[in-house]
N, CA, C and O atoms as a Tinker XYZ file with bonds, in Angstrom:
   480  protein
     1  N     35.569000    3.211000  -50.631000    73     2
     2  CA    35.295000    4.537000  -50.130000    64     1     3
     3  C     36.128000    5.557000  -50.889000    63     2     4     5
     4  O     37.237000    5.385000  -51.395000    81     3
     5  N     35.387000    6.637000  -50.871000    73     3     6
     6  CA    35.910000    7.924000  -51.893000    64     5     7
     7  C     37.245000    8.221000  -50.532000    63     6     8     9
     8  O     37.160000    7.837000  -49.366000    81     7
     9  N     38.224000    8.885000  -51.063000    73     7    10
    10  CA    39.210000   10.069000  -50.148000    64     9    11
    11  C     38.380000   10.830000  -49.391000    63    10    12    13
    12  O     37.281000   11.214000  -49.792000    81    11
    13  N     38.809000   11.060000  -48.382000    73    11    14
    14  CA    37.874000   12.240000  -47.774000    64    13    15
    15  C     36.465000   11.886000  -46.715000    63    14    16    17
    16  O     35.908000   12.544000  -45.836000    81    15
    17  N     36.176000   10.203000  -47.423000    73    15    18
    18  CA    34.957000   10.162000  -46.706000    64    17    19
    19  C     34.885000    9.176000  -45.766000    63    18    20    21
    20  O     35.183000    8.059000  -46.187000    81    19
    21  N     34.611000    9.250000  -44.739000    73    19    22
    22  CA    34.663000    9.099000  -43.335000    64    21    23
    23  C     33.528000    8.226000  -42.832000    63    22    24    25
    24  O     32.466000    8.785000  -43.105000    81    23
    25  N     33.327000    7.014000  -42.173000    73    23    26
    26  CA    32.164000    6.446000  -41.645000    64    25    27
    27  C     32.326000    5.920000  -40.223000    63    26    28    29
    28  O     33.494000    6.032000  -39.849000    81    27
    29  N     31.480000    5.360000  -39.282000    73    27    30
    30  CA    31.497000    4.845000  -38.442000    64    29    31
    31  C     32.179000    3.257000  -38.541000    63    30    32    33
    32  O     31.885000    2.796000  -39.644000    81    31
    33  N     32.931000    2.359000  -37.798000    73    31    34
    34  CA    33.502000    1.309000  -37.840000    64    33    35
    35  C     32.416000    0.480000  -36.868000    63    34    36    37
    36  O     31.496000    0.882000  -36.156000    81    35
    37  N     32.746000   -0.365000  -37.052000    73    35    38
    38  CA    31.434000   -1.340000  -36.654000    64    37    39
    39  C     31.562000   -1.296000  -34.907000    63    38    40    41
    40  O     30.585000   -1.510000  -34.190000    81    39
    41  N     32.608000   -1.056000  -34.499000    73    39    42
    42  CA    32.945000   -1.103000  -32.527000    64    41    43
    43  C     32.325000   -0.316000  -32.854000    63    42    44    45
    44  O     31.179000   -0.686000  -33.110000    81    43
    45  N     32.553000    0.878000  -33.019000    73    43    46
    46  CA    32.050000    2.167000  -32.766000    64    45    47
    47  C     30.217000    1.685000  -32.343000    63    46    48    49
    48  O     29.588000    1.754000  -31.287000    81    47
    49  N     29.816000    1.175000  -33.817000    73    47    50
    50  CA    28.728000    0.991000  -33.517000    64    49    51
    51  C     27.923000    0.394000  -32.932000    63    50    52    53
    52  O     26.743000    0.736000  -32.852000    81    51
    53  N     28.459000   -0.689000  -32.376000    73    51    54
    54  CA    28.040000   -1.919000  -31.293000    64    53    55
    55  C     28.643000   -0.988000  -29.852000    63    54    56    57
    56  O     27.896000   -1.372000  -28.952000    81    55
    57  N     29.236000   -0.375000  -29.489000    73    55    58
    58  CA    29.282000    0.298000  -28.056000    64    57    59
    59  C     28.300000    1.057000  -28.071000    63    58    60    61
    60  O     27.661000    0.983000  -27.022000    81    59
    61  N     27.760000    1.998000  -29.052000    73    59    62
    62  CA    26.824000    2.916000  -29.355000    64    61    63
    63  C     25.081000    1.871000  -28.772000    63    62    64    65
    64  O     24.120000    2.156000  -28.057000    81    63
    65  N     25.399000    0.933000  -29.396000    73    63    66
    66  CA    23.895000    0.124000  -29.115000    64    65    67
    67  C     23.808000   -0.403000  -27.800000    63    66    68    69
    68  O     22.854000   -0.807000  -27.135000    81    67
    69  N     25.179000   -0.291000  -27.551000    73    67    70
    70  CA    25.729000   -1.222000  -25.988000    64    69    71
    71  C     25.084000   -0.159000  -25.072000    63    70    72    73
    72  O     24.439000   -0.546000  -24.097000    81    71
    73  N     25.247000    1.410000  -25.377000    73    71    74
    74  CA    24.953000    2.257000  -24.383000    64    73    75
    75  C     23.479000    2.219000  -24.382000    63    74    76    77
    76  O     22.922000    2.128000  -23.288000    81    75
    77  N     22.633000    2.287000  -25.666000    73    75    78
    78  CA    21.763000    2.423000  -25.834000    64    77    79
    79  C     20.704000    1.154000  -25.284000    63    78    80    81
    80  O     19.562000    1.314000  -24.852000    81    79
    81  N     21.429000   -0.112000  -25.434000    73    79    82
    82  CA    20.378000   -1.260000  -24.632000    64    81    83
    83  C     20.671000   -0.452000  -22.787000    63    82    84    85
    84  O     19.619000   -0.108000  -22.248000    81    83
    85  N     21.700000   -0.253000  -22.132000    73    83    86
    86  CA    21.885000    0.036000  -21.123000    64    85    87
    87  C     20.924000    0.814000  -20.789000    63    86    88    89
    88  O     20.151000    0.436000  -19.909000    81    87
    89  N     20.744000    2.134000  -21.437000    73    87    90
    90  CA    19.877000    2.996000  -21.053000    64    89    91
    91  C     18.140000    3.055000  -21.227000    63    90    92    93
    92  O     17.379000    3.824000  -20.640000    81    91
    93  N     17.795000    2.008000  -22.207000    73    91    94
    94  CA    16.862000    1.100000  -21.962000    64    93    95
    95  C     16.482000    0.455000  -20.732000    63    94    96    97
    96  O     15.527000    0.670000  -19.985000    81    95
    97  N     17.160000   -0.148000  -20.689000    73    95    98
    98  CA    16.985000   -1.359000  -19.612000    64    97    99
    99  C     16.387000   -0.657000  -18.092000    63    98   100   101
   100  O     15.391000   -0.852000  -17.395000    81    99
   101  N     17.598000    0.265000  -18.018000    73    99   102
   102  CA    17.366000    1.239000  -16.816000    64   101   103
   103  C     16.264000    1.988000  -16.678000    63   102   104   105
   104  O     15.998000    2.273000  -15.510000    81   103
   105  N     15.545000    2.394000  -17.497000    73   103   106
   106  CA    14.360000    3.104000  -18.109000    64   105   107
   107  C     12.977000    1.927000  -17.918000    63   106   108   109
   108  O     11.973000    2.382000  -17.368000    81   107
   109  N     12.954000    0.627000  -18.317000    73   107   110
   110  CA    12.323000   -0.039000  -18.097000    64   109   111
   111  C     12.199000   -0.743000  -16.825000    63   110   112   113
   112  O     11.165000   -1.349000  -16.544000    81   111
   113  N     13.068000   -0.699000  -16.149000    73   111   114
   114  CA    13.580000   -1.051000  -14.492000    64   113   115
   115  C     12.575000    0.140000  -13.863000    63   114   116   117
   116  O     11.567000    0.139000  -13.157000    81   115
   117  N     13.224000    0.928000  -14.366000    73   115   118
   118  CA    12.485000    2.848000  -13.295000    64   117   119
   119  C     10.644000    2.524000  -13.514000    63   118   120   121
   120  O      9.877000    2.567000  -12.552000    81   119
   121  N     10.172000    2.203000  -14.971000    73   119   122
   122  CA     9.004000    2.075000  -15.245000    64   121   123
   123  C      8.484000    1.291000  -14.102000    63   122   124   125
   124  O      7.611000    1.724000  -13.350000    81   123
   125  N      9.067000    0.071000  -13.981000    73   123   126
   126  CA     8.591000   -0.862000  -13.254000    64   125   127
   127  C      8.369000   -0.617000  -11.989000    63   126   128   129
   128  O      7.304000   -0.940000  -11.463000    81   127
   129  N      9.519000    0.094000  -11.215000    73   127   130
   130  CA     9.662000    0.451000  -10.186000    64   129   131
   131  C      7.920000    1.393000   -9.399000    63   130   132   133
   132  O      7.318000    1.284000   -8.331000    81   131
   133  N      7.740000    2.160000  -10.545000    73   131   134
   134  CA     6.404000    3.056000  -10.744000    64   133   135
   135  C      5.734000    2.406000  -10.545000    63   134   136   137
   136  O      5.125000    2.361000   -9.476000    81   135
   137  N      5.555000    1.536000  -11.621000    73   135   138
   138  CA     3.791000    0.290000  -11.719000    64   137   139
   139  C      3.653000   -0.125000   -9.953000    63   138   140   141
   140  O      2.784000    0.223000   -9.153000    81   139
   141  N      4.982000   -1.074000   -9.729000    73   139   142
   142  CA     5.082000   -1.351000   -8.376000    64   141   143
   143  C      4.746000   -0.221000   -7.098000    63   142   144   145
   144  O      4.088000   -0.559000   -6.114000    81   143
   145  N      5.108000    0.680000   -7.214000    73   143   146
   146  CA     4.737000    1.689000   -6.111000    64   145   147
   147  C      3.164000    1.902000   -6.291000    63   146   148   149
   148  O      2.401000    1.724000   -5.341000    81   147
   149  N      2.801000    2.217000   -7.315000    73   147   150
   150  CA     1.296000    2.780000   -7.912000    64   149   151
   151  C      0.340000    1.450000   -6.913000    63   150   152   153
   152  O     -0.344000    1.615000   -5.903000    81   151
   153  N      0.609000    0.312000   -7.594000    73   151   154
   154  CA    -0.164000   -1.130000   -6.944000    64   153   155
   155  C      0.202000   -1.226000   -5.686000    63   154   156   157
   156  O     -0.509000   -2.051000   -5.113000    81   155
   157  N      0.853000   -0.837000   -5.119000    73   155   158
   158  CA     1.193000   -0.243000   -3.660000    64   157   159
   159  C      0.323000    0.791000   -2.831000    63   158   160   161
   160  O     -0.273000    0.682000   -1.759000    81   159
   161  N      0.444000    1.620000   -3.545000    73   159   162
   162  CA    -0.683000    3.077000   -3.509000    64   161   163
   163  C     -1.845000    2.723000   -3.017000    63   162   164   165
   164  O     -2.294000    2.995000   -1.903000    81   163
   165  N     -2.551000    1.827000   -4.256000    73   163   166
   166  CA    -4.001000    1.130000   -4.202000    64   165   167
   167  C     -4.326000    1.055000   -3.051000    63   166   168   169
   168  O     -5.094000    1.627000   -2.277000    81   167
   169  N     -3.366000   -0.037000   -3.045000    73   167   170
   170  CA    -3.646000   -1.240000   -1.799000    64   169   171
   171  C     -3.661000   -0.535000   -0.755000    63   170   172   173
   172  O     -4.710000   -0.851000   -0.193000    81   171
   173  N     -2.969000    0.481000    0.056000    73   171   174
   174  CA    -2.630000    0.685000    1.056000    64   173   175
   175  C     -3.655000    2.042000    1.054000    63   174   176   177
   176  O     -3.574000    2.638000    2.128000    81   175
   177  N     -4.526000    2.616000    0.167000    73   175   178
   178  CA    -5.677000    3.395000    0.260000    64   177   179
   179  C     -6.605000    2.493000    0.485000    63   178   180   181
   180  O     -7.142000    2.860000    1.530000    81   179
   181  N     -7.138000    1.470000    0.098000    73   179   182
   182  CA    -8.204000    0.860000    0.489000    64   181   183
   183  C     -8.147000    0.369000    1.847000    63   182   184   185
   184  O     -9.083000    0.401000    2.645000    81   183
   185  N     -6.837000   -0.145000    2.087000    73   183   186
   186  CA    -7.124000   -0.650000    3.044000    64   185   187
   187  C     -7.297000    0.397000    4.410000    63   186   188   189
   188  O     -7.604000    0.087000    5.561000    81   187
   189  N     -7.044000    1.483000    3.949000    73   187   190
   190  CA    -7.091000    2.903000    4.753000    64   189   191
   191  C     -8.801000    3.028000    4.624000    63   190   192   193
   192  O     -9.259000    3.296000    5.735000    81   191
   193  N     -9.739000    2.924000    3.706000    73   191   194
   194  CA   -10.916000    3.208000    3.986000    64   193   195
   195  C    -11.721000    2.337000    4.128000    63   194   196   197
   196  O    -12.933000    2.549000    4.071000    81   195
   197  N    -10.973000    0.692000    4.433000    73   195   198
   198  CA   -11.386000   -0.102000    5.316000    64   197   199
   199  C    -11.804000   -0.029000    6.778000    63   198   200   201
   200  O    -12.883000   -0.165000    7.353000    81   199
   201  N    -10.264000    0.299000    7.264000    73   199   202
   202  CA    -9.852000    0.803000    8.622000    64   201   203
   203  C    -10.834000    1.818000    9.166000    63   202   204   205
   204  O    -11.360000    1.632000   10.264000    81   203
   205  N    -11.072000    2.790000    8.499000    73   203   206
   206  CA   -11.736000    3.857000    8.774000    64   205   207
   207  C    -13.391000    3.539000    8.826000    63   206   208   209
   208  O    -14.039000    3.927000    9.798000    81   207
   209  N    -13.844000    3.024000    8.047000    73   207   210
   210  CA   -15.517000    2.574000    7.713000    64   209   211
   211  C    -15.348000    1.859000    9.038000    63   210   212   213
   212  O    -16.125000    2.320000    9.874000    81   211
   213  N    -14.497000    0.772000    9.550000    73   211   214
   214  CA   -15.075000   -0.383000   10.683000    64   213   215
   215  C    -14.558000    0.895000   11.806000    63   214   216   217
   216  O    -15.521000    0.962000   12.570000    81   215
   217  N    -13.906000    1.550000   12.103000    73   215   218
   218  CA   -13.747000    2.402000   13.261000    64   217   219
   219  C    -15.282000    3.718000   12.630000    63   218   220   221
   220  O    -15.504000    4.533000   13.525000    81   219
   221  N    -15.757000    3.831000   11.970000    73   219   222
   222  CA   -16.582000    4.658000   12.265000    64   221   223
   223  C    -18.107000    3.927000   12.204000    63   222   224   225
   224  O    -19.141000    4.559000   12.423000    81   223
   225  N    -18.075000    2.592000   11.892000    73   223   226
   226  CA   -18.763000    1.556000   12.311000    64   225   227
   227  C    -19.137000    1.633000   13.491000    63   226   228   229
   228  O    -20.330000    1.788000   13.751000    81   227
   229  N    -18.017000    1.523000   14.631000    73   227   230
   230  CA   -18.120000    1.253000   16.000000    64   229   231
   231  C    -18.826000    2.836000   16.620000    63   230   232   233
   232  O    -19.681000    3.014000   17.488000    81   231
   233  N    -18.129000    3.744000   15.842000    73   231   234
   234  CA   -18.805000    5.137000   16.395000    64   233   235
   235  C    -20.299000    4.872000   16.046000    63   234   236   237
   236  O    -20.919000    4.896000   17.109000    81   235
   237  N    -20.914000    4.694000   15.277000    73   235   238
   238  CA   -22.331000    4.648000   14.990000    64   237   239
   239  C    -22.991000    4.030000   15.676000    63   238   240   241
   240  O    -24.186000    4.324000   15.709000    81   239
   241  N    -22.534000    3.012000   16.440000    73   239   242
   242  CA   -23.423000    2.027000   17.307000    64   241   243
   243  C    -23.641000    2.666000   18.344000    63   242   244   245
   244  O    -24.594000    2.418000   19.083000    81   243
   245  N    -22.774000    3.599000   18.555000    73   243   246
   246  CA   -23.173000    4.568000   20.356000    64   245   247
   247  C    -23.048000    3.887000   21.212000    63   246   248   249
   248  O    -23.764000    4.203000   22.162000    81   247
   249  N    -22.210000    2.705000   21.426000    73   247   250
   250  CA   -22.102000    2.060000   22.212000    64   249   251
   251  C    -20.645000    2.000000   22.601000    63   250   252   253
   252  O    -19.819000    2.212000   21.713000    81   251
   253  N    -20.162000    1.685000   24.050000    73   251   254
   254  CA   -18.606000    1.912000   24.268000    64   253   255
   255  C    -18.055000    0.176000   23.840000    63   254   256   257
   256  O    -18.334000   -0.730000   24.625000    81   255
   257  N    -17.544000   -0.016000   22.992000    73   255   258
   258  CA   -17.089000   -1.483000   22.438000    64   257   259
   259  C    -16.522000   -2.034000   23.801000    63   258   260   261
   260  O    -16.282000   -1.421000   24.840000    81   259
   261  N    -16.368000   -3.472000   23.472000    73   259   262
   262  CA   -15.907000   -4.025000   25.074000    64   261   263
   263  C    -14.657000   -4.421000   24.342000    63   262   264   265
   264  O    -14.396000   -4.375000   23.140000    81   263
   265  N    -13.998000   -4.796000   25.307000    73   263   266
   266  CA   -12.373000   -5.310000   25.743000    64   265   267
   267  C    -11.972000   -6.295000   24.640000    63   266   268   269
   268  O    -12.280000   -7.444000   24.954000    81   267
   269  N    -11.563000   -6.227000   23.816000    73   267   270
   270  CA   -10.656000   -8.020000   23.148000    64   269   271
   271  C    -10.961000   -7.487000   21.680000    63   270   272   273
   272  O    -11.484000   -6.410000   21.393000    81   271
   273  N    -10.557000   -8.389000   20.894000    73   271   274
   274  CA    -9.863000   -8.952000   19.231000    64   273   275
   275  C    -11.644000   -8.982000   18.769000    63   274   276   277
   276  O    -12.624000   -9.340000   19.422000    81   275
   277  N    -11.520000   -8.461000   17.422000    73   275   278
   278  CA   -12.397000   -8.615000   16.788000    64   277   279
   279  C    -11.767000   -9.015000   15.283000    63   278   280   281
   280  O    -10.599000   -8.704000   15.049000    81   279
   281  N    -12.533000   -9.682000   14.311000    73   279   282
   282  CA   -12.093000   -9.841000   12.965000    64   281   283
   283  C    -12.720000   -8.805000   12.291000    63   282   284   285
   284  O    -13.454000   -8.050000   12.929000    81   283
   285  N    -12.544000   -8.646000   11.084000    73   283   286
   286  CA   -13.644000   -8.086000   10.469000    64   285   287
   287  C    -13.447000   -8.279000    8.355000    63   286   288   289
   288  O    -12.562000   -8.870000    7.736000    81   287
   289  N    -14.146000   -7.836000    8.044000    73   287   290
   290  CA   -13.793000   -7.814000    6.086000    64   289   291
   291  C    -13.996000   -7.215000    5.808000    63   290   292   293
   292  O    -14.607000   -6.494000    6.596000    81   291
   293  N    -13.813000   -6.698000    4.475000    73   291   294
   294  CA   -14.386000   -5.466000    3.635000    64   293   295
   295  C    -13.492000   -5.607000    2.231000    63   294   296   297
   296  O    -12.471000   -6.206000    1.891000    81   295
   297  N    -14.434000   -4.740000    1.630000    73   295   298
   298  CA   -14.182000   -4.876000    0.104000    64   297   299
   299  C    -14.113000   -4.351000   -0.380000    63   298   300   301
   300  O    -15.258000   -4.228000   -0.816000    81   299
   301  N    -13.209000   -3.330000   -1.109000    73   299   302
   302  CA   -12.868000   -2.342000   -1.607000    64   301   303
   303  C    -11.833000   -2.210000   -3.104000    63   302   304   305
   304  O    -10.647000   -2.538000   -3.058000    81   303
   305  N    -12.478000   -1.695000   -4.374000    73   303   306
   306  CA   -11.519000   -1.564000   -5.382000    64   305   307
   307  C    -11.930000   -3.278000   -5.810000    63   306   308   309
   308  O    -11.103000   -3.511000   -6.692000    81   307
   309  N    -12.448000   -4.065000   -5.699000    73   307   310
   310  CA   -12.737000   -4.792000   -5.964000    64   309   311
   311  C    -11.533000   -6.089000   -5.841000    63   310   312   313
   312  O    -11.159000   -7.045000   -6.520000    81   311
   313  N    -11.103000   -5.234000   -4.090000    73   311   314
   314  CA   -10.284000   -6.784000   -3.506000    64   313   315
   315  C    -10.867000   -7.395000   -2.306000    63   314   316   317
   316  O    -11.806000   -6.626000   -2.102000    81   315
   317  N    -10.920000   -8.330000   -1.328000    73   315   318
   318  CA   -11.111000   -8.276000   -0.265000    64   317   319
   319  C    -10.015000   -8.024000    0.541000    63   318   320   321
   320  O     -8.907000   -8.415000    0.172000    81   319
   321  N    -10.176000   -7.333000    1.759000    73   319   322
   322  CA    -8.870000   -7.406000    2.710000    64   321   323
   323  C     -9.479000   -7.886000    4.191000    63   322   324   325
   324  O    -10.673000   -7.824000    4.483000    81   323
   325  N     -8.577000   -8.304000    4.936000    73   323   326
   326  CA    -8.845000   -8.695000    6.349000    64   325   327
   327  C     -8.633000   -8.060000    7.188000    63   326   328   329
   328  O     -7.566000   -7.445000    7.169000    81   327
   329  N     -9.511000   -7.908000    8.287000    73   327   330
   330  CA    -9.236000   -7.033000    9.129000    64   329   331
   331  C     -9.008000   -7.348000   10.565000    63   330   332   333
   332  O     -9.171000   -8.550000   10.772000    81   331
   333  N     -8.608000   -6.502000   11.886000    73   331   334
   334  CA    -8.503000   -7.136000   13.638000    64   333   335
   335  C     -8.819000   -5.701000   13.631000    63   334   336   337
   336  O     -8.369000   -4.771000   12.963000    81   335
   337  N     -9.892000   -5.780000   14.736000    73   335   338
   338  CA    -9.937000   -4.845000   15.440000    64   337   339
   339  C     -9.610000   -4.969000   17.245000    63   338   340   341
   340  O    -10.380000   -5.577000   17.988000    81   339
   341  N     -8.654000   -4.446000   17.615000    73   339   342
   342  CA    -8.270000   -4.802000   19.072000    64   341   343
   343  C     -8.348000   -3.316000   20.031000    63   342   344   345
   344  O     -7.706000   -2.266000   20.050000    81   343
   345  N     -9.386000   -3.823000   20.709000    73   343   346
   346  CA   -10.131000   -2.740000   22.005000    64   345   347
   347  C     -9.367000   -2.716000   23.130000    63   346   348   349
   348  O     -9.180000   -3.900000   23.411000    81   347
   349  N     -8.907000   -2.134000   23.804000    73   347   350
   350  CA    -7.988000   -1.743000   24.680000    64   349   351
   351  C     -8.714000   -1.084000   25.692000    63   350   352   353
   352  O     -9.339000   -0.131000   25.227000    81   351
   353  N     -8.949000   -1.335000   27.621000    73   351   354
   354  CA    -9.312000   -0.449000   28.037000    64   353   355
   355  C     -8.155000    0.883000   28.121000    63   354   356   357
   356  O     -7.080000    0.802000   27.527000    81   355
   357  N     -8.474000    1.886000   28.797000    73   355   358
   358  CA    -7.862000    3.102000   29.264000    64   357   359
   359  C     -7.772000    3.470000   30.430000    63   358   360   361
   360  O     -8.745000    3.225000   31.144000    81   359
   361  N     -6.515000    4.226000   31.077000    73   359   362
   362  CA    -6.968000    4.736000   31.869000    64   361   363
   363  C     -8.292000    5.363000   33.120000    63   362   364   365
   364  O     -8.409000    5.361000   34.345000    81   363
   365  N     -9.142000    5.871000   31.875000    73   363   366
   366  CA   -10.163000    6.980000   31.772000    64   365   367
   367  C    -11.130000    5.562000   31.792000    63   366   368   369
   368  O    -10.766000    4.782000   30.912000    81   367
   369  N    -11.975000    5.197000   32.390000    73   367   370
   370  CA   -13.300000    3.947000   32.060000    64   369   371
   371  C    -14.441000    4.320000   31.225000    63   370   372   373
   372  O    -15.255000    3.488000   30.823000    81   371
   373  N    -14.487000    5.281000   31.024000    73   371   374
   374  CA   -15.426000    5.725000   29.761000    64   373   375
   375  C    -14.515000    6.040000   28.353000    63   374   376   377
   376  O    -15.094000    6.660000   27.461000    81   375
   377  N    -13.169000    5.644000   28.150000    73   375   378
   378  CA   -13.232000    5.278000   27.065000    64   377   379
   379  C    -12.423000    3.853000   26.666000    63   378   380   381
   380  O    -12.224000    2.935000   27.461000    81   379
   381  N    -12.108000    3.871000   25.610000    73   379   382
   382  CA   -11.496000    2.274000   24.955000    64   381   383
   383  C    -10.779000    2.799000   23.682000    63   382   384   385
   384  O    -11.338000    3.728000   23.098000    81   383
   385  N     -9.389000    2.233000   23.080000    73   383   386
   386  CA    -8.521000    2.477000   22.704000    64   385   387
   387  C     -8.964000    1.408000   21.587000    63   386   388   389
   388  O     -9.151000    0.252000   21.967000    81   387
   389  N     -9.162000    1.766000   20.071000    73   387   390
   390  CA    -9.128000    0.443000   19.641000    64   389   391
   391  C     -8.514000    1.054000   18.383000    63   390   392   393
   392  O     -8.397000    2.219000   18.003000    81   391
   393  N     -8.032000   -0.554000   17.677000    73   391   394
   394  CA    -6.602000   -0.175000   16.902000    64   393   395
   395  C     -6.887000   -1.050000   15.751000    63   394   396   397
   396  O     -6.781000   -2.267000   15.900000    81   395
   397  N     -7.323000   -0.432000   14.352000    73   395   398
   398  CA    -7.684000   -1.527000   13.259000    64   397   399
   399  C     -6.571000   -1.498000   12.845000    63   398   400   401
   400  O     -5.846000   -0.513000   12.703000    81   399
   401  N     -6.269000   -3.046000   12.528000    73   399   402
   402  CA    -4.980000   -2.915000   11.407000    64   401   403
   403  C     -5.592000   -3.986000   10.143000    63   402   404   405
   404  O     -6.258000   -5.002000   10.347000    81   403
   405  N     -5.348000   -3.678000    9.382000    73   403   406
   406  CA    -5.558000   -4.424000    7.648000    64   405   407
   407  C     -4.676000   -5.373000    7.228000    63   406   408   409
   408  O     -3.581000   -5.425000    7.788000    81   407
   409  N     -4.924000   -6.091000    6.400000    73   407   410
   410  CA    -3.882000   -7.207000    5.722000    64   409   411
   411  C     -4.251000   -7.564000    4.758000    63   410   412   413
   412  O     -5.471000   -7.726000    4.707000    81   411
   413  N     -3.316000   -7.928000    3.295000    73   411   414
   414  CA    -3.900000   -8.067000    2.170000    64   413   415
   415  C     -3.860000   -9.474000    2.490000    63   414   416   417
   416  O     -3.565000  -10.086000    3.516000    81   415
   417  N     -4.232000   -9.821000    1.342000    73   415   418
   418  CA    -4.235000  -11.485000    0.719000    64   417   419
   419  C     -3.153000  -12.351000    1.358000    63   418   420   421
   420  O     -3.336000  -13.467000    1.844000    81   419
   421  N     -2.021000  -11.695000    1.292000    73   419   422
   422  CA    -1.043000  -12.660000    1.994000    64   421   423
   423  C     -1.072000  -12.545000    3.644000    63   422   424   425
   424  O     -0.390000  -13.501000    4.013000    81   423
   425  N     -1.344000  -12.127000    4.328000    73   423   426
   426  CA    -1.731000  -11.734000    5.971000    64   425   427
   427  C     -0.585000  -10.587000    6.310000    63   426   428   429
   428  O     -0.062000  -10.466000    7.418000    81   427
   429  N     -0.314000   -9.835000    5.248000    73   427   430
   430  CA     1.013000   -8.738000    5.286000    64   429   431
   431  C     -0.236000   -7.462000    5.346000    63   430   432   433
   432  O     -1.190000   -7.101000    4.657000    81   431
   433  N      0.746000   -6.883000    7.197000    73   431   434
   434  CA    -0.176000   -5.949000    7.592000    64   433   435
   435  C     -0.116000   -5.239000    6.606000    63   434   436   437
   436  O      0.578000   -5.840000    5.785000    81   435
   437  N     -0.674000   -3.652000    5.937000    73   435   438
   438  CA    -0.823000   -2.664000    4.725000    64   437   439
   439  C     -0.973000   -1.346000    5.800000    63   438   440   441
   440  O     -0.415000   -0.319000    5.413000    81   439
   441  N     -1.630000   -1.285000    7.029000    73   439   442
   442  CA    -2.294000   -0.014000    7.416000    64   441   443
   443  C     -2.902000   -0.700000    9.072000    63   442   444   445
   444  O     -3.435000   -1.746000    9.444000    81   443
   445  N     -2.417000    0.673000    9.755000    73   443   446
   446  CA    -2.774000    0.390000   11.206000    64   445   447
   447  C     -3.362000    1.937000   11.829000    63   446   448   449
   448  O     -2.766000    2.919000   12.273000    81   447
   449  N     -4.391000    1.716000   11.683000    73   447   450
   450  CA    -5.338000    3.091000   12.898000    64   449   451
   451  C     -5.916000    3.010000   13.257000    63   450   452   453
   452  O     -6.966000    2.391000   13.087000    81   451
   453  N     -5.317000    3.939000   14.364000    73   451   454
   454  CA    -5.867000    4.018000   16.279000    64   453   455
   455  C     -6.784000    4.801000   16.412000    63   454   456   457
   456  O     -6.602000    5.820000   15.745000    81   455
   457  N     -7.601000    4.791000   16.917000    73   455   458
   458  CA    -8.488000    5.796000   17.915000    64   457   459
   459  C     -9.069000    5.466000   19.210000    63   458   460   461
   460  O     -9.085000    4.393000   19.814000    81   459
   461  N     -9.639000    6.843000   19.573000    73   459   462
   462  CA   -10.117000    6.566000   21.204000    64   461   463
   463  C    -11.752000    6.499000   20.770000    63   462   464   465
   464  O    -11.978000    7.357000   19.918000    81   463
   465  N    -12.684000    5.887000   21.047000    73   463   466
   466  CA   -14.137000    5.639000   21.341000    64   465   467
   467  C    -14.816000    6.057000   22.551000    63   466   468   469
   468  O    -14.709000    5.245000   23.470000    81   467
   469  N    -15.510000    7.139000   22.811000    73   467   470
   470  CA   -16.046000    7.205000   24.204000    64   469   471
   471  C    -17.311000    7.180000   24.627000    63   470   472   473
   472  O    -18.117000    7.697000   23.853000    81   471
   473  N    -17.738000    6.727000   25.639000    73   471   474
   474  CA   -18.718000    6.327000   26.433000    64   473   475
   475  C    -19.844000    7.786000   25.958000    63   474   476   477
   476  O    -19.556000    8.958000   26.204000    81   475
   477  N    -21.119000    7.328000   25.248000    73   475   478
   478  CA   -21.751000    7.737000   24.794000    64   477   479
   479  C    -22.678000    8.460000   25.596000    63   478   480
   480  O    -23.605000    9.073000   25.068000    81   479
């Protein structure tokens, strides 16, 4: 080396890469974190306009649903999910309380909604 001229030493430069894999890593962690929420998102919209189609199912029939557990399926985004629909009487005898809840593939609820149905 000439007088005067000055370079980086090799620590120098291996802490420099040290920071730089770090801040990688963390960056690819956060990415992931995203993908994961997003495939989350999906899931838990479909299974929302699952829920909703079999409760407005039951509205269309004009009929007041009776008492107990129902199953049901549907297919959406091109998954299947499973469904319970559970009818509840009320207070009130003209109506019924019923409560879809969803489950993906693994039987892990995703989405639960209620409504009231009334005597037509």
């Amino acid at each position: 080396m000439k007088p005067g001229q000055r370079g980086f030493t090799l620590v120098e430069v291996l802490v420099a890469l040290a920071i730089v894999a770090v801040a990688l890593a963390a960056g690819m962690r956060a990415a992931g974190a995203l993908t994961d929420n997003s495939e989350r998102l999906a899931q838990v919209t479909a299974a929302q306009w699952c829920a909703d189609n079999a409760l407005a199912n039951l509205r269309l029939m004009r009929q007041l649903p009776g008492v107990g557990d129902a199953d049901f399926s549907c297919e959406q985004l091109g998954r299947s999910y499973a469904g319970t629909l559970a009818t509840r009487p009320t207070p009130n005898p003209n109506f019924r309380r019923v409560e879809a809840q969803v489950r993906d593939e693994g039987g892990r609820p995703l989405v639960n909604v209620t409504t009231i149905i009334g005597r037509y």
